[in-house]
N, CA, C and O atoms as a Maestro MAE file, in Angstrom:
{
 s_m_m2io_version
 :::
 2.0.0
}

f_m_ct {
 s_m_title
 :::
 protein
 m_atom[272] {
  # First column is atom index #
  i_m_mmod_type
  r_m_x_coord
  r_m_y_coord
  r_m_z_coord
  i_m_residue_number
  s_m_chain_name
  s_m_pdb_residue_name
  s_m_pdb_atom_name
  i_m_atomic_number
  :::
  1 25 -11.335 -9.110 6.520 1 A "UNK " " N  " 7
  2 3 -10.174 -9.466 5.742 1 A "UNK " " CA " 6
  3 2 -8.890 -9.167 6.514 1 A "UNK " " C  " 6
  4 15 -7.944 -9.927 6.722 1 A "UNK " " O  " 8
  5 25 -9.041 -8.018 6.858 2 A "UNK " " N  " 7
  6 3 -7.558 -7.653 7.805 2 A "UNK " " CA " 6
  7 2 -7.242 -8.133 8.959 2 A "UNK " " C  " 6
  8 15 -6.188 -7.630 9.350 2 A "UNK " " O  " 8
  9 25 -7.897 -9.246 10.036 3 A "UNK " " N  " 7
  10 3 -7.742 -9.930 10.663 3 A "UNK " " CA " 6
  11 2 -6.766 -10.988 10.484 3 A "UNK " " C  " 6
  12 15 -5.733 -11.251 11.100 3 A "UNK " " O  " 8
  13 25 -7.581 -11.758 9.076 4 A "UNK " " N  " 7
  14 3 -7.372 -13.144 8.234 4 A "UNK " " CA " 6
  15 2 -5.479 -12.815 8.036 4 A "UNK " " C  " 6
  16 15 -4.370 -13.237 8.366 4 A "UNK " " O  " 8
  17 25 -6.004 -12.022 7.451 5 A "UNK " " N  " 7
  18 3 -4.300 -11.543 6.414 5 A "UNK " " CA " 6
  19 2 -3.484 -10.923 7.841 5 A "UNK " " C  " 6
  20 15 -2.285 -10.685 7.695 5 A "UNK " " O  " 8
  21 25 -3.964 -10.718 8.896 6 A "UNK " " N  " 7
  22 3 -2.357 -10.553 10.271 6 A "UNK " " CA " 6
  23 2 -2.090 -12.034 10.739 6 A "UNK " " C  " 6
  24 15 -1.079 -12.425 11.322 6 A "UNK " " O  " 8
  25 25 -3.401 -12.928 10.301 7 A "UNK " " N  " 7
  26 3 -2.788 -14.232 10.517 7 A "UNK " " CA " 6
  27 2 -1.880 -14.782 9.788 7 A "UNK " " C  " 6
  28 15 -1.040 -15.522 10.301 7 A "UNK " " O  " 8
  29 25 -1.898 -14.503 8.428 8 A "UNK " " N  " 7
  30 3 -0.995 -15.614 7.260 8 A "UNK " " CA " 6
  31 2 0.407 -14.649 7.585 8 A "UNK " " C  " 6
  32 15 1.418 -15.167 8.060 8 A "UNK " " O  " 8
  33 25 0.326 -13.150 7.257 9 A "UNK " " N  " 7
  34 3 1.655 -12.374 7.311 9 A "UNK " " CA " 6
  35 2 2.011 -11.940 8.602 9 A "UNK " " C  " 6
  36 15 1.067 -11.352 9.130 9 A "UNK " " O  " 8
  37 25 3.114 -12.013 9.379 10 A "UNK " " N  " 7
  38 3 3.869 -11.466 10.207 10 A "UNK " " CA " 6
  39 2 4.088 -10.341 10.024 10 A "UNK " " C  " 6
  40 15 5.271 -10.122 9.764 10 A "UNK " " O  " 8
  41 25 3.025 -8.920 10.057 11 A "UNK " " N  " 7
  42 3 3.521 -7.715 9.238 11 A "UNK " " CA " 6
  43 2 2.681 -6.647 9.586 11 A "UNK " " C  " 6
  44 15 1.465 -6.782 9.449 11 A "UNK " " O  " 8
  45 25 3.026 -5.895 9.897 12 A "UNK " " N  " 7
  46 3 2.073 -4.552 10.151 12 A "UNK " " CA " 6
  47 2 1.469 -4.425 8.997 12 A "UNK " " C  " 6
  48 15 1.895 -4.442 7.842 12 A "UNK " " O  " 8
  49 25 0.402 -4.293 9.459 13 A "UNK " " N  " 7
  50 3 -1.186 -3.731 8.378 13 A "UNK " " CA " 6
  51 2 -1.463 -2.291 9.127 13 A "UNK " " C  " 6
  52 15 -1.677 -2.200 10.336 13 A "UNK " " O  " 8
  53 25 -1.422 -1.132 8.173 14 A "UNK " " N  " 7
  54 3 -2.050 0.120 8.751 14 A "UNK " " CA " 6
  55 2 -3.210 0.441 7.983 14 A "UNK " " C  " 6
  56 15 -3.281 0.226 6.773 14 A "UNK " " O  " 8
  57 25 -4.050 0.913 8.616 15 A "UNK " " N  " 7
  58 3 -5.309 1.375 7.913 15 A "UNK " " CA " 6
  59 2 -5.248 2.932 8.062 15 A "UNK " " C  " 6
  60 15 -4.397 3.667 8.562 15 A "UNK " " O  " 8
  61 25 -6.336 3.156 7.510 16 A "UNK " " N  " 7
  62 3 -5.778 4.734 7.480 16 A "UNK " " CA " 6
  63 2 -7.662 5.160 7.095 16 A "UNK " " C  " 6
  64 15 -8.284 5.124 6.033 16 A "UNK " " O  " 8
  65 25 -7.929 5.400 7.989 17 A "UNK " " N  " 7
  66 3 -9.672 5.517 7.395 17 A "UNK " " CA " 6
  67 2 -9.958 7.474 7.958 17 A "UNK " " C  " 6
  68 15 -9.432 7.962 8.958 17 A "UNK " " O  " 8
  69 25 -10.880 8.225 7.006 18 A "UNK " " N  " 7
  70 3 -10.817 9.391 7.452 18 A "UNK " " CA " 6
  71 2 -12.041 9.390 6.818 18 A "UNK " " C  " 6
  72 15 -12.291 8.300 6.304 18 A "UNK " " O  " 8
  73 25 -13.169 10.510 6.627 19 A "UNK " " N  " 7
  74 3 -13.937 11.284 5.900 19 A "UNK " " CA " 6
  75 2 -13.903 11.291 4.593 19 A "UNK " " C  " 6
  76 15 -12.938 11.776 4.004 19 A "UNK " " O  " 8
  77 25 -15.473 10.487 3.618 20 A "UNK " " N  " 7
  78 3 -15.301 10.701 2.090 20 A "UNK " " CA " 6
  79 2 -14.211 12.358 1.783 20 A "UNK " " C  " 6
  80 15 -13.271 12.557 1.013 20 A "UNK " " O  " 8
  81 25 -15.021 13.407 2.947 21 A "UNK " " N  " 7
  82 3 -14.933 14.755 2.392 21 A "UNK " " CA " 6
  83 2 -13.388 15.008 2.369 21 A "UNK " " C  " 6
  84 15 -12.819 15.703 1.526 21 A "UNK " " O  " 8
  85 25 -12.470 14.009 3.952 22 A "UNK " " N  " 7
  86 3 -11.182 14.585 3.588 22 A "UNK " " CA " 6
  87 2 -10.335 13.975 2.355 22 A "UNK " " C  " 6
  88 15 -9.243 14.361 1.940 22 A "UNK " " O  " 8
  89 25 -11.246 12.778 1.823 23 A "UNK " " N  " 7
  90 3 -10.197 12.096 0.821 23 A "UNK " " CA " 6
  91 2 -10.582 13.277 -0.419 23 A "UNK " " C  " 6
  92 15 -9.820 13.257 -1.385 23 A "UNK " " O  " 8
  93 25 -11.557 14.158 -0.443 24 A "UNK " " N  " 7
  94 3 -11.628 14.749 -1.920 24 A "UNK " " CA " 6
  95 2 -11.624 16.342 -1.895 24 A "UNK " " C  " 6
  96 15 -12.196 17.108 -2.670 24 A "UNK " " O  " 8
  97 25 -10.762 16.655 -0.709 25 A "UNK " " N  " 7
  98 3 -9.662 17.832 -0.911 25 A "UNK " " CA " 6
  99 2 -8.274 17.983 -1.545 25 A "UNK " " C  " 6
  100 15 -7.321 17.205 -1.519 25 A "UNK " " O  " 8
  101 25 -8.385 18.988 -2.026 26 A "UNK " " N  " 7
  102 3 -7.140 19.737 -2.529 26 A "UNK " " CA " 6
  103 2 -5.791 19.015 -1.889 26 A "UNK " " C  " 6
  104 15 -4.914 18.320 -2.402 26 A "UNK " " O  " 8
  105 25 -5.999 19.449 -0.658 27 A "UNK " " N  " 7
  106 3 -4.479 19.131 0.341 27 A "UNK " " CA " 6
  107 2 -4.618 17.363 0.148 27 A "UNK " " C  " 6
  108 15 -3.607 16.666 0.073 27 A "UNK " " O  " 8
  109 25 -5.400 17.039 0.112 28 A "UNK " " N  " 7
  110 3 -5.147 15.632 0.270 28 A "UNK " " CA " 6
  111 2 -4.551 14.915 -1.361 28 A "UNK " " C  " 6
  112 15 -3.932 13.858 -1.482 28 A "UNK " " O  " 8
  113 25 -4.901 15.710 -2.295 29 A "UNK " " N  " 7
  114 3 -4.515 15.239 -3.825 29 A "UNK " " CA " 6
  115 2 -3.202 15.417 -3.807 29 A "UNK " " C  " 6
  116 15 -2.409 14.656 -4.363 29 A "UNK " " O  " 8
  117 25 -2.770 16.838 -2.913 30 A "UNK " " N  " 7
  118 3 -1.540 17.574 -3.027 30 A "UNK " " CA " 6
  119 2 -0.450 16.239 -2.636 30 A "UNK " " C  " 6
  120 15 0.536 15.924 -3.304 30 A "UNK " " O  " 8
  121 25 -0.913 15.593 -1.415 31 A "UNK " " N  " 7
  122 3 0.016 14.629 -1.021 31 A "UNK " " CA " 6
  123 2 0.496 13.471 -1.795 31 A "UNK " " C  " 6
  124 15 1.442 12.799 -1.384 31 A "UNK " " O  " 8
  125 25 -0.250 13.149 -3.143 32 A "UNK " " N  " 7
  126 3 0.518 12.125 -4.051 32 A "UNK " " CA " 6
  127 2 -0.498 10.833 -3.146 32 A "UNK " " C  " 6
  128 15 0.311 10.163 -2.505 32 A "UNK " " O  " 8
  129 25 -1.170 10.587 -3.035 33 A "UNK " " N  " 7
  130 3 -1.614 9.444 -2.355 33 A "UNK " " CA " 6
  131 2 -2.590 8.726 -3.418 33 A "UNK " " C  " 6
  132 15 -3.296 9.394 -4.174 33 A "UNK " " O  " 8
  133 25 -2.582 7.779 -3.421 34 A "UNK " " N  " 7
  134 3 -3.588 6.802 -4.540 34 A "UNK " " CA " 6
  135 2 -5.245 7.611 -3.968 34 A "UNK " " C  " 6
  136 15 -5.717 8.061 -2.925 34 A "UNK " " O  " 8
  137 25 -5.547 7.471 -5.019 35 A "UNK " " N  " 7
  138 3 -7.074 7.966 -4.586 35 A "UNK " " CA " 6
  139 2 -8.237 7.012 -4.136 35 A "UNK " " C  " 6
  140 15 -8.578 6.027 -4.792 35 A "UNK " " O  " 8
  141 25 -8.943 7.492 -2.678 36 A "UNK " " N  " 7
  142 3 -9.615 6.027 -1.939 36 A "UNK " " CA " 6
  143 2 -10.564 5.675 -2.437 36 A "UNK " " C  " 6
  144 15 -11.315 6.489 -2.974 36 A "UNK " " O  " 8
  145 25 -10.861 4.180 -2.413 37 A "UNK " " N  " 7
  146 3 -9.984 3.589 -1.315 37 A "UNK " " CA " 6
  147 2 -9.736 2.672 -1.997 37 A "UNK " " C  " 6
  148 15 -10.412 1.969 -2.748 37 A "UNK " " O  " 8
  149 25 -8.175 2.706 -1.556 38 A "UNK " " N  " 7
  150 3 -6.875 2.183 -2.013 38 A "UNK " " CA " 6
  151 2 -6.606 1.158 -1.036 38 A "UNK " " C  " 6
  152 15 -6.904 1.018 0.149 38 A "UNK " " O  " 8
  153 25 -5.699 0.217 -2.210 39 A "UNK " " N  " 7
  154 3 -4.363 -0.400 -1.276 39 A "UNK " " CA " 6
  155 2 -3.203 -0.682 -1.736 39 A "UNK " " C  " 6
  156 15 -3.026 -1.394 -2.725 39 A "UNK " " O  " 8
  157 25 -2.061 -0.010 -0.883 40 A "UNK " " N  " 7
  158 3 -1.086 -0.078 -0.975 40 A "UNK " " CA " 6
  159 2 -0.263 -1.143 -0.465 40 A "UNK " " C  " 6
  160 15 -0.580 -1.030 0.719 40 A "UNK " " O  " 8
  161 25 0.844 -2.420 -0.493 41 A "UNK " " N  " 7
  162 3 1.441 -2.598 -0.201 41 A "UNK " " CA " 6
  163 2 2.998 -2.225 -0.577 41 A "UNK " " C  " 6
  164 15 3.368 -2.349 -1.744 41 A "UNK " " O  " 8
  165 25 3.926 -1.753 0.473 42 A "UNK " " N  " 7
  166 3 5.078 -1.122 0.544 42 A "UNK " " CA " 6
  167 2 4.923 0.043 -0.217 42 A "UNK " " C  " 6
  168 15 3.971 0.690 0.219 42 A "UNK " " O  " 8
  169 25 5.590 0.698 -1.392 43 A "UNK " " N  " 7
  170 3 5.623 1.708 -1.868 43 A "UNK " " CA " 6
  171 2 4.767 1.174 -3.180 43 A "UNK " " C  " 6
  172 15 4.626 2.088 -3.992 43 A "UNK " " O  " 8
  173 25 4.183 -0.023 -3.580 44 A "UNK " " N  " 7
  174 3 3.416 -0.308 -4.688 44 A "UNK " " CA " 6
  175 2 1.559 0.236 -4.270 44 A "UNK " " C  " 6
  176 15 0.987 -0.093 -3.231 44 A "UNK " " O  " 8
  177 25 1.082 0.900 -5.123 45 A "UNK " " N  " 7
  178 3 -0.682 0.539 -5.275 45 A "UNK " " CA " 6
  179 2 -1.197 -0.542 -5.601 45 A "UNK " " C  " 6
  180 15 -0.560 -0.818 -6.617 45 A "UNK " " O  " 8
  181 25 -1.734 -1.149 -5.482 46 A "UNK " " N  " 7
  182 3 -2.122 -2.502 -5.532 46 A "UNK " " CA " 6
  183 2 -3.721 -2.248 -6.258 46 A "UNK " " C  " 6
  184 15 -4.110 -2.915 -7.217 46 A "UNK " " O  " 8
  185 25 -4.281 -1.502 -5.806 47 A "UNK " " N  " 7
  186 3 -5.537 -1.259 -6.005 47 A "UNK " " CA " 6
  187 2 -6.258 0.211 -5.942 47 A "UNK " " C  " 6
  188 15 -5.755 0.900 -5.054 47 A "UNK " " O  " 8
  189 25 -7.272 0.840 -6.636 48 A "UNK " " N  " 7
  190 3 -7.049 2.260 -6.058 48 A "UNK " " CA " 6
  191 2 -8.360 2.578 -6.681 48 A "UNK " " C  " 6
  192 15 -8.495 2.622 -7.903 48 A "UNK " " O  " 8
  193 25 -9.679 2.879 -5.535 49 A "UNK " " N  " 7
  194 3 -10.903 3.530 -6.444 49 A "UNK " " CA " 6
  195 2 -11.505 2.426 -6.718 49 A "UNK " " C  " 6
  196 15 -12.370 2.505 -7.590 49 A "UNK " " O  " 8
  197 25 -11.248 1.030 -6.063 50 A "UNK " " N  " 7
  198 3 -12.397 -0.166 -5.793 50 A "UNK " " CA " 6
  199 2 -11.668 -1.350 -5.178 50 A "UNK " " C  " 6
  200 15 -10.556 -1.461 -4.659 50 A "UNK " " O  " 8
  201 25 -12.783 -2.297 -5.435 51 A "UNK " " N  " 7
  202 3 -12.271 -3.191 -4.463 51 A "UNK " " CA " 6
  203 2 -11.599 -4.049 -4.917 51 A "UNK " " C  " 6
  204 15 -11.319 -4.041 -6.115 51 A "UNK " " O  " 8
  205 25 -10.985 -5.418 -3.727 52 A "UNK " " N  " 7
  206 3 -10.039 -6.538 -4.358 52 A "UNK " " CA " 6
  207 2 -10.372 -7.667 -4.079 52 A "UNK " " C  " 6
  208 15 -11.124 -8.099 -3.205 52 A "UNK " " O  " 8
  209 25 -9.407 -8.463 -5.356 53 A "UNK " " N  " 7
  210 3 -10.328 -9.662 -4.948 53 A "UNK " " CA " 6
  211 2 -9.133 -10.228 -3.369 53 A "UNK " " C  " 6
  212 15 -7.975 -9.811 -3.370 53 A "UNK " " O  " 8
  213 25 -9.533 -10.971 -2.415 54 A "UNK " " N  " 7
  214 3 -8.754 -11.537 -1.792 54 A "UNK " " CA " 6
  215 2 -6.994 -12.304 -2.032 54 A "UNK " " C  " 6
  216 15 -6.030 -12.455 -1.282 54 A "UNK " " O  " 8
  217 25 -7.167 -12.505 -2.913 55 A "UNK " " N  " 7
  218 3 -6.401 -13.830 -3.797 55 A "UNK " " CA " 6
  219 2 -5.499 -12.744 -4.145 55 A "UNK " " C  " 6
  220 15 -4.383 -12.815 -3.630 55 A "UNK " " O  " 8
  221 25 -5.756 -11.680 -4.963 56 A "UNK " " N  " 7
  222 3 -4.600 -11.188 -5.652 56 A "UNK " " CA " 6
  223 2 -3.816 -9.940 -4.836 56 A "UNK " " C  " 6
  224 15 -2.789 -9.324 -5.122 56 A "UNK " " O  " 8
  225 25 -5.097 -9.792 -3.259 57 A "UNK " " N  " 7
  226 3 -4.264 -9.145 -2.150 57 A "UNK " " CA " 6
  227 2 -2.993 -9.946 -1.525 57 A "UNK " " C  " 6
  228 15 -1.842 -9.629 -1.227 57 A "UNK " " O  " 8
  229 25 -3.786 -11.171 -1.472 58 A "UNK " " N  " 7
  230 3 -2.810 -12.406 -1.420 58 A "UNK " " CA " 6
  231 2 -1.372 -12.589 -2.042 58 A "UNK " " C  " 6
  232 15 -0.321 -12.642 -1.402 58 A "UNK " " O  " 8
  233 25 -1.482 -12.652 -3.042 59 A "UNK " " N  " 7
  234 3 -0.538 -12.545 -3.975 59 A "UNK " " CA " 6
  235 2 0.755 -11.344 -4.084 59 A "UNK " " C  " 6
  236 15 1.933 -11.699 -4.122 59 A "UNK " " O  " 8
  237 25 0.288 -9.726 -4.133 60 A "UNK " " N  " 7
  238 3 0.771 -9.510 -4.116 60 A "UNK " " CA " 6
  239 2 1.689 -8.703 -2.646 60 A "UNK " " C  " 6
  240 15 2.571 -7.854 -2.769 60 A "UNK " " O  " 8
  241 25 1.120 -9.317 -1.215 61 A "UNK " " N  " 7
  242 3 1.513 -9.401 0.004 61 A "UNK " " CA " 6
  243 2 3.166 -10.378 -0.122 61 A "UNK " " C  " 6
  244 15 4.321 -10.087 0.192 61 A "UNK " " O  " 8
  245 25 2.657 -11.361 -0.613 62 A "UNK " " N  " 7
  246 3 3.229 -12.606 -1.046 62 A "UNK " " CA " 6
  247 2 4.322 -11.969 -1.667 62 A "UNK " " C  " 6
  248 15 5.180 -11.759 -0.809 62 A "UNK " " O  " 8
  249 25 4.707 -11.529 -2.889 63 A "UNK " " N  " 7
  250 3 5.338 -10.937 -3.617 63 A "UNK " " CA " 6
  251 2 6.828 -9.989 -2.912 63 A "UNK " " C  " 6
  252 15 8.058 -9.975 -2.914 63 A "UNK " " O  " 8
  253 25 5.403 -9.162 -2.270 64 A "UNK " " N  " 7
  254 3 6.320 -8.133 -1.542 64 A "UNK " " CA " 6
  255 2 7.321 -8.643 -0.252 64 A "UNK " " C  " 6
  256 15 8.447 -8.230 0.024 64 A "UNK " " O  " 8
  257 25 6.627 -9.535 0.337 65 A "UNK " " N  " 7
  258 3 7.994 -10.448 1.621 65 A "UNK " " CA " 6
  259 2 8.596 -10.935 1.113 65 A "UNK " " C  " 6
  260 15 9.612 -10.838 1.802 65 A "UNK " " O  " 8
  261 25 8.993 -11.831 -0.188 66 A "UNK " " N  " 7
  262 3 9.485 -12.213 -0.961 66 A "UNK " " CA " 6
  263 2 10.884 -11.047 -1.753 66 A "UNK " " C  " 6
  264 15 12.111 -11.130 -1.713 66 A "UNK " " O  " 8
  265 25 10.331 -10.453 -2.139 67 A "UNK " " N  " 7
  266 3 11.544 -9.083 -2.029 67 A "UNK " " CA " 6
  267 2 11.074 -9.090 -3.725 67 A "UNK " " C  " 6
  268 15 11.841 -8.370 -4.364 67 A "UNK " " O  " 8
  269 25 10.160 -9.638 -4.461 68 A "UNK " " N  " 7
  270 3 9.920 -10.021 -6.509 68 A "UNK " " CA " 6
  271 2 9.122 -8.329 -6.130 68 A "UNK " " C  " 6
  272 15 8.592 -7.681 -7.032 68 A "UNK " " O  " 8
  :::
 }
 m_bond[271] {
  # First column is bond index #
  i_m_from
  i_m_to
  i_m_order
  :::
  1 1 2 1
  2 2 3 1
  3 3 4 2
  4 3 5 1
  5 5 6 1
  6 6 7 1
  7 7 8 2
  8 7 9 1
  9 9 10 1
  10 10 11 1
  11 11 12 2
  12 11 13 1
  13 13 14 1
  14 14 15 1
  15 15 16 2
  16 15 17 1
  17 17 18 1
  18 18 19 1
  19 19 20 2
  20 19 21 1
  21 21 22 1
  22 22 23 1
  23 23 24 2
  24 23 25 1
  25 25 26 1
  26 26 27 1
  27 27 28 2
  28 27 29 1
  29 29 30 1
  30 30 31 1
  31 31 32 2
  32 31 33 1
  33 33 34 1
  34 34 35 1
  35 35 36 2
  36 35 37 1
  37 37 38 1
  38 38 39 1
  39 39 40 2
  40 39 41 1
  41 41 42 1
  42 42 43 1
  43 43 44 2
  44 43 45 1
  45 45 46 1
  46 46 47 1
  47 47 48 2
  48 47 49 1
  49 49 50 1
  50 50 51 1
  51 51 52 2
  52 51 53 1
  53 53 54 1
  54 54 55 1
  55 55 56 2
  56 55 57 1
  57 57 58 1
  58 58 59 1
  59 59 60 2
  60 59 61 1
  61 61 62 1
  62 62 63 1
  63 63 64 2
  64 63 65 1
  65 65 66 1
  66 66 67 1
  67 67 68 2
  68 67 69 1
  69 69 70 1
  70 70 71 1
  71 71 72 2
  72 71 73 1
  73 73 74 1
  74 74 75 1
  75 75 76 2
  76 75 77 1
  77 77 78 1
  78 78 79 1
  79 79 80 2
  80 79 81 1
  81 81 82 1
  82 82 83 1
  83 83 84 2
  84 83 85 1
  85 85 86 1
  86 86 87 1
  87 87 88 2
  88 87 89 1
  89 89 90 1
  90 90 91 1
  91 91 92 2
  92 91 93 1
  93 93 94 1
  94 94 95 1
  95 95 96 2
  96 95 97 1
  97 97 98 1
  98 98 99 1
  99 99 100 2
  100 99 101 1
  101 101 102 1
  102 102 103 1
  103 103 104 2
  104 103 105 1
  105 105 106 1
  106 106 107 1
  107 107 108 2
  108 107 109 1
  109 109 110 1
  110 110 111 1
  111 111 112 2
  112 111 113 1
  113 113 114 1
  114 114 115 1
  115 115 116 2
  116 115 117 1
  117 117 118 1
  118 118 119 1
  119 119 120 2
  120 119 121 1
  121 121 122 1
  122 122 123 1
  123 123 124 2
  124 123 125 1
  125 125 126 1
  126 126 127 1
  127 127 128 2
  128 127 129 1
  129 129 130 1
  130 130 131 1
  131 131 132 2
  132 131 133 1
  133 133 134 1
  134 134 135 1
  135 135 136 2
  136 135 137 1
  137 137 138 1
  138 138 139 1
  139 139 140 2
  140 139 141 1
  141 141 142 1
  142 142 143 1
  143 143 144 2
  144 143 145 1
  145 145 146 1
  146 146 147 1
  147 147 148 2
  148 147 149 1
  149 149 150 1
  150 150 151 1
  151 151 152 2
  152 151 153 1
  153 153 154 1
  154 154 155 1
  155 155 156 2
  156 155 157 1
  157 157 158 1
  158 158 159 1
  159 159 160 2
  160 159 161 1
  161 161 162 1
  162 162 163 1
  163 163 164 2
  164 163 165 1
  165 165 166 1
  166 166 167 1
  167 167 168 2
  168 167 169 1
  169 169 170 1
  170 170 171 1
  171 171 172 2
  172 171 173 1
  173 173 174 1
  174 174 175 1
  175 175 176 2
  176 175 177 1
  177 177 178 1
  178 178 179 1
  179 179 180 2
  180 179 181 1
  181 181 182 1
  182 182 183 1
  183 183 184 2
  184 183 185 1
  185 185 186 1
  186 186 187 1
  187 187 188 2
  188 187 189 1
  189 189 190 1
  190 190 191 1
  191 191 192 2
  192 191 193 1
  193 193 194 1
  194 194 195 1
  195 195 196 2
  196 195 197 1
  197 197 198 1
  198 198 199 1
  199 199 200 2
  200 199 201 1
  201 201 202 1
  202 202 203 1
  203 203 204 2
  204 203 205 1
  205 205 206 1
  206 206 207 1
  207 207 208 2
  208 207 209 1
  209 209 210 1
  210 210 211 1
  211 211 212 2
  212 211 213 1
  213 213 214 1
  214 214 215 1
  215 215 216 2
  216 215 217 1
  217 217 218 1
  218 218 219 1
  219 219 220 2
  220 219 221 1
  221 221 222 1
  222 222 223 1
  223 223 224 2
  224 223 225 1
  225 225 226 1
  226 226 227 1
  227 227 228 2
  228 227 229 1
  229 229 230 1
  230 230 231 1
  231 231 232 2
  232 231 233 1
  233 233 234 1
  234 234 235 1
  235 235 236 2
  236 235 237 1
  237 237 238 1
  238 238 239 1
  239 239 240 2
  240 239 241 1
  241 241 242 1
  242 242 243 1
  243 243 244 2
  244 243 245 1
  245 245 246 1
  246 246 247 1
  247 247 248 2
  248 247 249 1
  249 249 250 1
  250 250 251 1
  251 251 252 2
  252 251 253 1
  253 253 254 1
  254 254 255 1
  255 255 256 2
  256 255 257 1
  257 257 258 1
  258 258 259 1
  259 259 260 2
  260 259 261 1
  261 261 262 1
  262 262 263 1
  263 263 264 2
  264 263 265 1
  265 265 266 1
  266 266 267 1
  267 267 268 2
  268 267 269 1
  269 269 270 1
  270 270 271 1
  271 271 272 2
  :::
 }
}
């Protein structure tokens, strides 16, 4: 998917992949972070604790270059 989607958007995609064990520490809750695995675009969650459909990653990518 994250290939596809650096083709349609002109836009940094970061991934951020670590250890089930470090996503379900203390310090890591402490940081305010959506709980994994998530997706965030800009300061929105988009998704958080399963998966997406393509379309509405779509969408709200879409949204967010758009400035809505």
């Amino acid at each position: 998917m994250l290939p596809r989607l650096g083709e349609l958007f002109p836009n940094t995609i970061e991934v951020i992949s670590k250890p089930r064990q470090e996503y379900q520490t203390m310090a890591y809750a402490e940081l305010g972070l959506p709980k994994a695995p998530a997706i965030m675009v800009g300061d929105a969650v988009i998704c958080e604790g399963k998966d997406i459909d393509d379309s509405l990653l779509e969408t709200a990518i879409r949204r967010h270059l758009e400035g809505n």
